[in-house]
LUMZARO-696361 format. One record per residue (C-alpha): residue number from 1; x negated, y, z negated. Coordinates in steps of 0.02 Angstrom, whole numbers. Example, Ala and Ser with C-alpha at 12.3 -4.5 7.8 and 13.67 -1.06 7.14 Angstrom:
2
  seq       X       Y       Z
    1    -615    -225    -390
    2    -684     -53    -357
END
This chain:
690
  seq       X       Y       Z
    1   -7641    8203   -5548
    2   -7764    8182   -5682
    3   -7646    8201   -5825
    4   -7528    8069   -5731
    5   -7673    7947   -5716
    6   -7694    7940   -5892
    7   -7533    7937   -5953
    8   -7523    7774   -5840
    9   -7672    7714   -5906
   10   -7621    7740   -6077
   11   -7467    7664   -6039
   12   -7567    7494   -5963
   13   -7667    7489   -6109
   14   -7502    7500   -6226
   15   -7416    7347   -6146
   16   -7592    7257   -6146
   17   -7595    7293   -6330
   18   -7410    7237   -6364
   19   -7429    7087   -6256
   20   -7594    7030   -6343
   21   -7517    7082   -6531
   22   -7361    6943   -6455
   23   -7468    6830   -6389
   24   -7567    6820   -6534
   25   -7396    6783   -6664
   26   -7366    6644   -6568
   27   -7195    6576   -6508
   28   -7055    6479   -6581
   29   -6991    6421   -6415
   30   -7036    6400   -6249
   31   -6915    6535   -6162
   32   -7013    6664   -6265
   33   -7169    6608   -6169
   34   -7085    6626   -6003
   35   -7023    6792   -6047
   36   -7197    6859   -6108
   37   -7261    6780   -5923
   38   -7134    6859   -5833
   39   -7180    7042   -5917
   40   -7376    7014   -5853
   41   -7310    7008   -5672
   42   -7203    7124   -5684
   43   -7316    7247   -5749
   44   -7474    7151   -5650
   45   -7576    7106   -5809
   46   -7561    6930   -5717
   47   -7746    6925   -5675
   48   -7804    6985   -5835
   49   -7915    6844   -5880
   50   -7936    6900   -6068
   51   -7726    6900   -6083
   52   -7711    6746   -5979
   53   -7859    6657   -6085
   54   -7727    6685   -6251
   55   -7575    6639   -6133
   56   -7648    6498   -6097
   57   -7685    6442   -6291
   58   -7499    6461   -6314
   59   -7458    6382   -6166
   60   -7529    6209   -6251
   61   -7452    6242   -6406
   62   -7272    6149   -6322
   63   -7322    5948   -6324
   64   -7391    5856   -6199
   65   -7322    5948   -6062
   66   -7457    6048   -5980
   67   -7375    6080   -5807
   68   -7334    6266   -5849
   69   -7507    6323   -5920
   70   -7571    6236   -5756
   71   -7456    6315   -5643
   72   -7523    6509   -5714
   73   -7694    6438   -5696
   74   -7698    6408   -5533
   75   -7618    6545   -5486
   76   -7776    6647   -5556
   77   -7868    6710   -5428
   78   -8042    6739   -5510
   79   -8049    6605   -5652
   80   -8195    6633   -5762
   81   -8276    6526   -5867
   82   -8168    6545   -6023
   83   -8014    6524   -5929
   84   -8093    6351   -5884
   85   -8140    6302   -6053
   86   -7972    6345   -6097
   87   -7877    6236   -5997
   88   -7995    6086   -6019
   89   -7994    6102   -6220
   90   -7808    6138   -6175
   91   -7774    5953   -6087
   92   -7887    5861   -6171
   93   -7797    5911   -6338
   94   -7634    5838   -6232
   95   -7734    5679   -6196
   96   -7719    5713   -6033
   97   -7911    5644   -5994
   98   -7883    5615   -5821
   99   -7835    5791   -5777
  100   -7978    5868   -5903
  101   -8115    5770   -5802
  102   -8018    5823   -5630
  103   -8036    6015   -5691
  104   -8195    5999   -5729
  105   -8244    5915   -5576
  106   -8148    6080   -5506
  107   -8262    6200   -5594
  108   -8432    6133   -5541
  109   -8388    6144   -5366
  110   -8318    6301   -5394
  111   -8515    6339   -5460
  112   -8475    6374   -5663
  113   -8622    6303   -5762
  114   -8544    6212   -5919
  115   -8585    6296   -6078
  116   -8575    6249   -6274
  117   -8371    6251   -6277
  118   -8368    6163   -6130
  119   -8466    5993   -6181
  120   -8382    5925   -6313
  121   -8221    5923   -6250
  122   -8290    5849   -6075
  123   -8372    5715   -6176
  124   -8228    5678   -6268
  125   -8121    5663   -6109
  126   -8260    5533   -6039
  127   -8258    5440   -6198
  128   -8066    5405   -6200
  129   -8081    5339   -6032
  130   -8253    5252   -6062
  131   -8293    5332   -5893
  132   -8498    5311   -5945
  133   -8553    5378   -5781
  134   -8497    5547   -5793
  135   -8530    5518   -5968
  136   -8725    5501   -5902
  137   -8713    5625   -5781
  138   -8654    5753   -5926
  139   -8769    5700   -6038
  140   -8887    5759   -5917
  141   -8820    5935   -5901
  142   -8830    5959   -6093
  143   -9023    5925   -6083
  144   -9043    6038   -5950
  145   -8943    6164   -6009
  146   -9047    6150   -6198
  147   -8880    6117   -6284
  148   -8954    5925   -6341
  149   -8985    5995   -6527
  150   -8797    6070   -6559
  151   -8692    5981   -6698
  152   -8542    5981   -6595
  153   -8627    5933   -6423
  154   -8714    5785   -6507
  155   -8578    5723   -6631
  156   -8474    5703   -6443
  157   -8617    5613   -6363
  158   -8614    5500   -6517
  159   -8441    5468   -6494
  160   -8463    5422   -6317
  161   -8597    5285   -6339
  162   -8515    5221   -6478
  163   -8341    5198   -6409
  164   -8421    5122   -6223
  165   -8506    4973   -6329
  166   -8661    5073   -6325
  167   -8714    5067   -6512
  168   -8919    5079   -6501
  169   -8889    5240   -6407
  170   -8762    5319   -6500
  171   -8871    5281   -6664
  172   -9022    5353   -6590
  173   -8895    5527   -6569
  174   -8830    5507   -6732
  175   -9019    5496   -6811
  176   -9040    5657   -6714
  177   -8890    5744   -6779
  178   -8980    5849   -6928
  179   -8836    5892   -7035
  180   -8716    5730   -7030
  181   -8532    5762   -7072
  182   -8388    5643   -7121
  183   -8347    5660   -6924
  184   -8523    5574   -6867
  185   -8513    5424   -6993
  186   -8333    5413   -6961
  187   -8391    5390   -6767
  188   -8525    5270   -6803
  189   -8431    5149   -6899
  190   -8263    5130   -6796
  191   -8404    5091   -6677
  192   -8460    4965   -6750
  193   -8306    4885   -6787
  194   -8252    4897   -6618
  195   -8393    4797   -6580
  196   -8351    4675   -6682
  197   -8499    4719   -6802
  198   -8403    4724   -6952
  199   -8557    4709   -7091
  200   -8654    4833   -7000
  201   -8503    4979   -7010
  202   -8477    4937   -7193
  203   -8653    4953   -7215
  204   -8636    5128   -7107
  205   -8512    5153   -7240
  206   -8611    5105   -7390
  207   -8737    5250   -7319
  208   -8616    5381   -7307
  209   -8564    5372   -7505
  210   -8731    5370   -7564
  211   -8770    5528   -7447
  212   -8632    5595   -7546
  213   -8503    5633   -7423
  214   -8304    5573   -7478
  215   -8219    5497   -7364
  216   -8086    5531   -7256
  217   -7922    5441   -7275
  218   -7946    5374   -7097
  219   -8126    5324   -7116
  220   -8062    5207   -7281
  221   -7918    5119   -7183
  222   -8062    5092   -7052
  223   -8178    5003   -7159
  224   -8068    4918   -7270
  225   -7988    4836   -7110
  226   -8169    4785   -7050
  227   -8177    4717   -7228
  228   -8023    4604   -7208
  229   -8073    4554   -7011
  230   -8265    4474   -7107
  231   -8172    4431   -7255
  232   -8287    4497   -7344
  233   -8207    4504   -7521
  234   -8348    4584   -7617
  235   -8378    4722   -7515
  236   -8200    4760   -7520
  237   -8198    4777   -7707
  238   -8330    4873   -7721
  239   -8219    4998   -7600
  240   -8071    4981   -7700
  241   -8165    5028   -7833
  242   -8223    5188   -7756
  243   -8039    5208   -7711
  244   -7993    5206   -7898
  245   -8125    5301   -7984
  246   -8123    5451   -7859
  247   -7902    5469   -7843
  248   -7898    5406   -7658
  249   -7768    5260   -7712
  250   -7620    5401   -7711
  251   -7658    5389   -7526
  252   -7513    5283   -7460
  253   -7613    5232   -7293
  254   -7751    5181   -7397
  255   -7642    5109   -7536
  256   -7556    4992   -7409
  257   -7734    4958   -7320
  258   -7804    4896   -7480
  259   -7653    4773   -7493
  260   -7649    4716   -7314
  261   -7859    4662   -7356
  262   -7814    4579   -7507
  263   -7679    4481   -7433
  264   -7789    4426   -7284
  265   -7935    4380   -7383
  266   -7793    4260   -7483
  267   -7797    4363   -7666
  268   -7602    4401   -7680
  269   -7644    4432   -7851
  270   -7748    4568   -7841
  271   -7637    4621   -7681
  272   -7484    4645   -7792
  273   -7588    4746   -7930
  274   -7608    4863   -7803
  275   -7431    4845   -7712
  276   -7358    4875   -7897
  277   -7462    5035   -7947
  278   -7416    5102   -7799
  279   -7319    5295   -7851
  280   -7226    5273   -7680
  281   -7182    5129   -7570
  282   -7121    5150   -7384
  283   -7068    5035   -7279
  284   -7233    4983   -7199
  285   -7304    4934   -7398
  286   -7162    4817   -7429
  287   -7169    4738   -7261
  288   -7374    4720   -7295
  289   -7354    4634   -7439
  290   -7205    4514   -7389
  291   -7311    4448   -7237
  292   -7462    4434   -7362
  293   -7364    4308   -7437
  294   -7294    4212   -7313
  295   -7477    4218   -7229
  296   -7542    4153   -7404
  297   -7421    3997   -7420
  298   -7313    4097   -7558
  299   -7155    4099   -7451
  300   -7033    4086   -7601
  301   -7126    4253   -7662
  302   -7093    4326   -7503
  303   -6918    4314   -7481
  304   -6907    4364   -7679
  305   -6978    4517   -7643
  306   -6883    4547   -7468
  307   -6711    4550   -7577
  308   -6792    4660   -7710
  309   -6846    4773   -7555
  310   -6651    4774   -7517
  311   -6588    4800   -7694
  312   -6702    4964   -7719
  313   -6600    5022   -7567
  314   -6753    4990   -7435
  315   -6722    4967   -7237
  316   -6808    4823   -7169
  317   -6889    4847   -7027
  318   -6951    4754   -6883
  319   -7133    4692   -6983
  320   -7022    4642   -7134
  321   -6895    4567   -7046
  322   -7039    4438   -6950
  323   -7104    4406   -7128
  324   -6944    4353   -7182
  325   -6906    4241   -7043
  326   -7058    4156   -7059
  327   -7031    4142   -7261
  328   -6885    4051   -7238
  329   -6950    3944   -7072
  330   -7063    3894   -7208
  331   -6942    3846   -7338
  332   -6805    3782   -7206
  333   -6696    3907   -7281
  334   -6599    3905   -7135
  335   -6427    4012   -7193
  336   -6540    4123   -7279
  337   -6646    4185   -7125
  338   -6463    4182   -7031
  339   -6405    4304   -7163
  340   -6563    4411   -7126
  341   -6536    4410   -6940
  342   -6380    4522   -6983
  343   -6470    4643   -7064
  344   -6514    4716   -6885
  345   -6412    4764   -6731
  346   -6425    4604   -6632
  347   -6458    4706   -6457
  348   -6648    4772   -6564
  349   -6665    4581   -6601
  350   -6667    4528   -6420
  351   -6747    4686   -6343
  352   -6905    4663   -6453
  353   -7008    4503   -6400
  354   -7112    4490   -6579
  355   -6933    4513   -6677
  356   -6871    4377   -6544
  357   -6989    4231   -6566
  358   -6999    4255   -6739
  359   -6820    4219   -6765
  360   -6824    4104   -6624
  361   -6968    4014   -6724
  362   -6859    4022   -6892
  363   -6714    3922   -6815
  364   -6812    3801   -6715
  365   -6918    3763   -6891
  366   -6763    3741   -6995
  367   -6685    3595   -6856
  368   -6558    3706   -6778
  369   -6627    3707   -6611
  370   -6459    3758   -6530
  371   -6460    3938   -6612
  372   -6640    3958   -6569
  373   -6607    3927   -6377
  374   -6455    4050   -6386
  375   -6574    4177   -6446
  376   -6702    4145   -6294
  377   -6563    4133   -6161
  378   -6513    4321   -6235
  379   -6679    4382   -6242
  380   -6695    4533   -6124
  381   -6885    4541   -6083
  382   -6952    4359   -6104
  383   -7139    4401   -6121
  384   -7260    4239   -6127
  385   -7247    4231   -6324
  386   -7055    4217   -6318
  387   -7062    4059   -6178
  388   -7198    3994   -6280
  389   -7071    3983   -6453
  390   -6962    3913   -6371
  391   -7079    3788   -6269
  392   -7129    3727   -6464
  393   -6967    3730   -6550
  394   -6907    3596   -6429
  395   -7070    3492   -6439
  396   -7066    3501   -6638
  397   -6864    3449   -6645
  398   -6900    3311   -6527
  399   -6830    3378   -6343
  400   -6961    3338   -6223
  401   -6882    3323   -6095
  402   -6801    3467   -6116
  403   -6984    3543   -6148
  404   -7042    3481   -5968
  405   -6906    3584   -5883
  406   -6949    3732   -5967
  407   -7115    3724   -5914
  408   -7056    3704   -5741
  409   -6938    3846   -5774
  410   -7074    3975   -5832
  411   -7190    3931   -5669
  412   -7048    3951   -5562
  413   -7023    4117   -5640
  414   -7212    4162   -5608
  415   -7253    4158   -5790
  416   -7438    4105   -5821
  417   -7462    3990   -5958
  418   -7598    4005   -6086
  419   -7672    3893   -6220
  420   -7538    3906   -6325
  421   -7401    3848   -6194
  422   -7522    3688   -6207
  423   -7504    3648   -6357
  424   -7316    3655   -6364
  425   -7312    3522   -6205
  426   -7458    3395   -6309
  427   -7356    3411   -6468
  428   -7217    3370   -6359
  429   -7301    3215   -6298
  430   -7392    3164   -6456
  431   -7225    3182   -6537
  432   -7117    3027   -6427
  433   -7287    2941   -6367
  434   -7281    2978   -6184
  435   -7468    2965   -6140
  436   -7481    2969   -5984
  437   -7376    3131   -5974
  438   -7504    3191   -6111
  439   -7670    3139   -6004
  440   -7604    3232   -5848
  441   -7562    3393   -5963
  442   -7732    3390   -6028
  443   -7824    3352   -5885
  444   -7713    3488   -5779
  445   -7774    3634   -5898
  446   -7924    3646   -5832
  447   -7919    3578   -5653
  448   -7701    3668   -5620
  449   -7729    3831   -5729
  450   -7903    3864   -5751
  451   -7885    3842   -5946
  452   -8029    3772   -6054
  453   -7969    3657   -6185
  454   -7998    3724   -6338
  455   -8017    3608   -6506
  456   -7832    3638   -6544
  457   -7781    3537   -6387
  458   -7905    3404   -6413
  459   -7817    3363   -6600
  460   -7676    3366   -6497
  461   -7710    3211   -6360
  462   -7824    3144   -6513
  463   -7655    3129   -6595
  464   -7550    3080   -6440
  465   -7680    2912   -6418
  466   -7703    2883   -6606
  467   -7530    2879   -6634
  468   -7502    2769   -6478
  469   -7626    2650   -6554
  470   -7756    2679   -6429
  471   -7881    2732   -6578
  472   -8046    2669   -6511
  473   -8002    2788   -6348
  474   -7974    2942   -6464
  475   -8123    2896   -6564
  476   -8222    2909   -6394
  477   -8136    3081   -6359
  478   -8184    3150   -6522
  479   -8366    3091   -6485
  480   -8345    3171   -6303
  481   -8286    3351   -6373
  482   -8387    3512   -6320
  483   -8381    3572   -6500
  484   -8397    3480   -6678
  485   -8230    3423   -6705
  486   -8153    3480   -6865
  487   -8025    3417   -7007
  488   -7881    3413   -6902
  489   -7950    3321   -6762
  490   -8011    3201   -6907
  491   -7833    3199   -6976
  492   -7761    3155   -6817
  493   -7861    2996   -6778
  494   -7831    2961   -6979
  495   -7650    2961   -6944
  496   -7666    2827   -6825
  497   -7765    2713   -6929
  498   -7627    2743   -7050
  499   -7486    2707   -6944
  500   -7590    2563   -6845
  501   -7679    2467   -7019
  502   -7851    2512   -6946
  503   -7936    2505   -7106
  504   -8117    2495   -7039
  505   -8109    2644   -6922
  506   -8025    2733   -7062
  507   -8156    2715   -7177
  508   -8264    2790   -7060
  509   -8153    2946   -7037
  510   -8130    2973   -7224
  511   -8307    2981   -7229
  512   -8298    3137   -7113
  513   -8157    3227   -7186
  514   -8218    3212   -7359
  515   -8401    3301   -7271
  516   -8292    3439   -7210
  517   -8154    3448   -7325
  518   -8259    3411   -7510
  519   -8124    3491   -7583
  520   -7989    3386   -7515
  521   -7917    3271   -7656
  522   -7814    3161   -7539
  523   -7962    3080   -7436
  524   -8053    3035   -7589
  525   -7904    2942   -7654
  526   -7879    2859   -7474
  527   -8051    2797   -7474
  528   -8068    2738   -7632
  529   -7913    2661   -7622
  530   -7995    2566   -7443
  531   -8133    2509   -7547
  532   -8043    2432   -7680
  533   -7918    2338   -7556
  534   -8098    2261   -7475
  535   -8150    2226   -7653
  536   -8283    2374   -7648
  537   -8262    2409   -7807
  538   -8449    2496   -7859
  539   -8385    2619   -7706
  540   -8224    2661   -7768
  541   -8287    2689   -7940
  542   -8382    2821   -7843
  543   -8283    2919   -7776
  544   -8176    2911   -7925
  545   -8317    2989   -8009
  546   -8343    3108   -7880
  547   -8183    3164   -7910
  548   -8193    3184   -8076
  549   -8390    3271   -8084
  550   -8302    3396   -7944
  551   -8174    3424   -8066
  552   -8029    3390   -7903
  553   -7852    3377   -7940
  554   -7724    3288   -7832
  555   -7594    3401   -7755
  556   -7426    3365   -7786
  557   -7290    3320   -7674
  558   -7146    3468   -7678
  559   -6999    3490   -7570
  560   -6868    3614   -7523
  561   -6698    3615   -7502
  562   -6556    3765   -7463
  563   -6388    3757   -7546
  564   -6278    3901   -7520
  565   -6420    4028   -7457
  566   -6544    3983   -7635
  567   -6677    3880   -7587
  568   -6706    3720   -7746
  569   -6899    3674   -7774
  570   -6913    3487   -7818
  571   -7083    3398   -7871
  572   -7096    3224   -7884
  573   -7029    3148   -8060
  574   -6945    3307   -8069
  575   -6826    3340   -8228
  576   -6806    3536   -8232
  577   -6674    3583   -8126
  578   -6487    3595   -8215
  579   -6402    3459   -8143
  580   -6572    3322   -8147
  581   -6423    3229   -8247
  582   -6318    3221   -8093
  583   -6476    3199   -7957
  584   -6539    3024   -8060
  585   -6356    2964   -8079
  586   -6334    2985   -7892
  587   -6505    2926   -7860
  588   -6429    2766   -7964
  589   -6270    2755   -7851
  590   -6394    2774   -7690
  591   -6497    2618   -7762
  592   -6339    2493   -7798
  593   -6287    2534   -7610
  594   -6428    2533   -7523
  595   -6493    2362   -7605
  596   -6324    2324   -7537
  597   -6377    2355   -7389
  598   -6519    2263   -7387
  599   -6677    2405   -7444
  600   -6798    2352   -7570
  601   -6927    2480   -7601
  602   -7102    2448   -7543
  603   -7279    2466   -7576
  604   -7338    2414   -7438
  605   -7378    2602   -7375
  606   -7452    2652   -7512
  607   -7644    2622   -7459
  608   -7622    2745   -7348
  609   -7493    2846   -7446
  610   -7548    2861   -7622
  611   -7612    3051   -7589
  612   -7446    3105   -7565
  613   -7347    3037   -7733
  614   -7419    2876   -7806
  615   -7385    2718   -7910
  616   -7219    2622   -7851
  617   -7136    2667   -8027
  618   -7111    2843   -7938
  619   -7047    2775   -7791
  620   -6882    2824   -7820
  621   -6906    2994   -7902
  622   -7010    3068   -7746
  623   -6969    3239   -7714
  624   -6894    3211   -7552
  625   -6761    3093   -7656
  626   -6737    3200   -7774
  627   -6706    3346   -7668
  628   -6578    3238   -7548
  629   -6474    3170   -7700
  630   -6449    3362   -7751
  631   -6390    3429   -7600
  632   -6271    3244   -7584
  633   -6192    3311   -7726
  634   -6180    3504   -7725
  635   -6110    3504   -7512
  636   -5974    3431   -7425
  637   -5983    3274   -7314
  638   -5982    3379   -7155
  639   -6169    3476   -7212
  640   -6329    3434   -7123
  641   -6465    3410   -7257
  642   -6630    3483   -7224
  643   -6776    3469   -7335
  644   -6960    3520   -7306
  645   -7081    3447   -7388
  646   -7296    3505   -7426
  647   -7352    3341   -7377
  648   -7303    3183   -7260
  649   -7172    3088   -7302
  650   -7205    2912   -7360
  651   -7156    2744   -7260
  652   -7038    2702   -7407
  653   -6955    2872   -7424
  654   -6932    2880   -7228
  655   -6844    2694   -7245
  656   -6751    2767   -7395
  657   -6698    2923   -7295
  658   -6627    2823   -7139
  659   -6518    2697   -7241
  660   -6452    2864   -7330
  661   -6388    2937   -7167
  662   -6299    2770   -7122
  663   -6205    2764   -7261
  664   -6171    2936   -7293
  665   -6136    2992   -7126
  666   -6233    3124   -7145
  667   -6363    3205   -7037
  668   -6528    3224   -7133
  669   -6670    3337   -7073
  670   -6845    3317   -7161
  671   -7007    3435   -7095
  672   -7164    3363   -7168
  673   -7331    3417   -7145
  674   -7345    3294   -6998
  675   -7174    3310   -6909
  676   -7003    3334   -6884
  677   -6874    3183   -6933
  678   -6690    3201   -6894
  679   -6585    3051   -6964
  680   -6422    3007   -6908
  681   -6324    2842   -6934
  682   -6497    2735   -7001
  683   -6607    2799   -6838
  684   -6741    2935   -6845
  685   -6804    3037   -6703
  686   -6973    2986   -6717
  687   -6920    2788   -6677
  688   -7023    2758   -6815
  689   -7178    2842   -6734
  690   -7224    2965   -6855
END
């Protein structure tokens, strides 16, 4: 009997030994796990806890499903307390923080005291759910237990202040921690710039280098965004330096991170030094730097680099796409961003909301507001961003009504508006002068939806009663605001002086705008232009010389036209383009038959327009004109012209414009900085209301 005994324990301890020798290889599928399981019940090693404790490893090694390590857990009759740890490491590796805290839970009532392996992943569990109490109540434990001084245990409570908001706390553990590792800083600052304390984390940051401890890829990307959020540019250079002299630029995350914070803090140049030294580009870099330069203003550049993107044999994807589409929204490259809508399957267009309004957005800007409603009728999940696009296309091309019954369409279909949805129905109104339609809007926000007004929707009704000619009403409102109204609120009630003659009140506003906008060349040449009509003329030598002493420059007026998917850039007085023959010839042919017709150009605007393109010898070379006798001459009869232009378009050009659609037959569409006009037959949208 003896001899047989130990030939069976010999054998035991020979499968143990195989088993452990597998289990400790690892497994390249998940049938070889089940079959190693199945040989510890058959030859009852099942309730081994040392071969269930490397089982169990394995049994996490498979993704994020954890239901078979569970399932030979608790079928363990006598868990101990590395079996536990096991399993809790094991789910919150998975993310599976809900189920870690619920073992745990488990354990204490089953009586196991915690110990060092068991904290840190406990605390991490409680810190991805910000669950603070048990946070507390663990926190606790580790005193009690005298684990407070441990790296590990301390670097997680650290983590868990930091990521509930807690920041005093989690500094007063990370002063404690003796030897600090990239891991601690790394904590500290993303806490910090989850709180919103961005000049605090780069000054975490800061620390860290001078400690001498080299930063993580991660822990750059980090800052560098917290950078870009405080725009704070010098900072950031100072990191990009870093970047350079110590190699870290090869890093593509932190490579495209340093051109995303250029391009927010508006340097493109220094954005596309670093885009351009790049020793590899994906997808994610191009699409970075194209939406840096539609963000920037530079949508020409944008759409350049789009089609080099495409010629270097580059997918677009989603992020590029939405930079494109707003490039050419921008440029009212209309056939263009059509094109680029057929660069993706349609079905991904309409099953992504962002992709969605952005193209939605694109057609809307460019005039073609029956495309853009086919694309929100298609849309498969209409999310409040996609009802909202549409809600402002149709204000911007002129559709209120059609604006109104969308509203009523979106509450019926238990959407909750927000601010934005606002704004789209008091453009709407400011847009065709319905006031009273405006008022109850405004007034509903607050007292329908629960909505505070914010300063975007008083510029708004500001520019609904200014344009309406109620300016002494909208002067009041300005004076009644909750905050300090800014340039556009100015620029509203400015446009109604402008539209109305109210040269006294408009002196006034001048005054302001030029106070928050010193930099702004047209409201010095407005005012000094109002002082010299009221024979001021000390004043307006002033400001003249204030120009001059600030060394400010007058912007010019540009527009944009399409022809044939290239978008044409015309400045006033223009004489670069090829066919500038042909454009001042038909500019002649426009002038014989519209003085025909009875137009004689004017200067009567020009008090109020003389920022834009001045002196009534340019008149007739404006950019608009320009850019309208080019396309007469390079499309057919049957082609919509649509031109957008930097700044507003003058009352002589928009007089111009209308007598051009009459006797051309042609529809013209012109997107200022103000508005949307649509001309057809010698009428304009705006009835002269813009």
């Amino acid at each position: 009997m003896s001899i047989l005994s130990n030939r069976a324990s010999s054998q035991s301890l020979s499968n143990a030994l195989q088993i452990k020798t597998c289990l400790l290889q690892g497994f390249s599928s998940f049938n070889q796990l089940k079959h190693v399981h199945a040989r510890l019940l058959r030859l009852g090693l099942d309730q081994d806890n040392y071969l269930l404790n490397l089982f169990l490893r394995r049994g996490f090694d498979f993704g994020k499903n954890t239901c078979y390590p569970r399932l030979v857990f608790n079928q363990t009759n006598q868990p101990n307390i590395y079996l536990w740890n096991t399993m809790i490491q094991g789910l919150v590796s998975a993310d599976r923080f809900d189920d870690a805290v619920e073992l745990y839970c488990s354990m204490r009532r089953e009586g196991f005291l915690p110990n060092i392996f068991t904290f840190p992943f406990v605390l991490k569990a409680c810190a991805r759910l910000c669950d603070l109490q048990l946070g507390l109540r663990t926190h606790t434990l580790v005193v009690k237990s005298g684990f407070e001084y441990d790296v590990f245990v301390k670097t997680s409570l650290l983590s868990l202040y930091a990521k509930s908001g807690f920041l005093e706390h989690a500094h007063k553990m990370f002063d404690e921690i003796p030897e600090r590792n990239v891991v601690s800083w790394t904590v500290m600052v993303s806490g910090y710039i989850s709180a919103g304390r961005f000049s605090e984390a780069i000054s975490m940051f800061r620390k860290s280098i001078e400690m001498g401890l080299r930063p993580d890829g991660f822990n750059l990307v980090r800052v560098l965004s917290a950078c870009t959020q405080s725009r704070d540019l010098s900072s950031a250079e100072w990191i990009d330096q870093y970047i350079m002299e110590n190699g870290l630029g090869r890093n593509l995350f932190v490579a495209t991170s340093l051109v995303d914070m250029y391009a927010k803090c508006g340097n493109m140049e220094k954005a596309r030094r670093i885009f351009d030294g790049m020793q590899e580009k994906d997808v994610v870099s191009w699409s970075t730097m194209i939406q840096g330069y539609v963000l920037n203003g530079l949508a020409r550049e944008g759409v350049d680099l789009f089609l080099q993107m495409l010629a270097e044999e580059i997918k677009p994807d989603c992020y590029a796409l939405v930079g494109m589409f707003s490039a050419c929204a921008r440029l009212g490259a209309l056939e263009l961003g059509d094109w680029a809508s057929n660069l993706i399957d349609r079905n991904e267009i309409l099953s992504i909301p962002f992709l969605g309004t952005a193209l939605i957005d694109m057609y809307a800007k460019c005039g073609n507001m029956v495309k853009a409603w086919e694309v929100f009728k298609e849309m498969k999940d209409k999310d409040l961003v996609v009802w909202n696009a549409a809600i402002s296309g149709l204000a911007i091309n002129g559709h209120v009504e059609a604006v109104f019954g969308l509203f009523g369409h979106m509450q019926k279909s238990a959407i909750q508006p927000n601010g934005n949805t606002f704004i789209g129905l008091l453009s709407g109104c400011a847009h065709t002068g319905l006031v009273d339609d405006g008022r109850c809007y405004f007034n509903g926000m607050s007292s329908f939806f629960s909505l505070t007004p914010s300063i975007e929707h008083y510029g708004c009704m500001v520019d609904l009663l200014a344009r309406a000619g109620l300016l002494a009403e909208a002067h009041k409102l300005i004076e009644s605001m909750p905050m300090k109204a800014n340039a556009i609120v100015w620029g509203a009630l400015l446009g109604g002086c402008r539209l109305h003659r109210d040269t006294q009140l408009a002196e006034y506003v001048l005054k302001q705008l030029i106070e928050l906008e010193p930099w702004s060349s047209g409201n010095y040449v407005l005012l000094s232009n109002i002082y010299s009509a009221g024979q001021k003329w000390s004043e307006a030598a002033n400001i003249r010389s204030r120009m001059n002493e600030l060394g400010i420059q007058k912007i010019r007026g540009c527009s944009w036209v399409e022809v044939d998917g290239v978008v044409h850039k015309f400045l006033v007085g223009d004489k670069t383009h090829p066919l500038s023959e042909k454009i001042y010839a038909k500019l002649d042919e426009l002038d014989t038959e519209l003085k025909a017709a009875g137009y004689v150009p004017t200067t009567d605007f020009m008090l109020f327009d003389i920022e834009e393109e001045e002196k009534e010898h340019f008149l007739r070379c404006h950019s608009e004109k320009l850019a309208i006798a080019f396309v007469l001459i390079s499309t057919t009869s049957k082609d919509s012209i649509r031109v957008v232009k930097n700044l507003r378009v003058c009352g002589d050009c928009h007089e111009f414009i209308k007598l051009v659609s009459k006797i051309t037959g042609r529809e013209i569409i012109v997107r200022d900085n103000n508005r949307f006009h649509r001309f057809i037959d010698g009428l304009c949208s705006c009835k002269n209301y813009w």
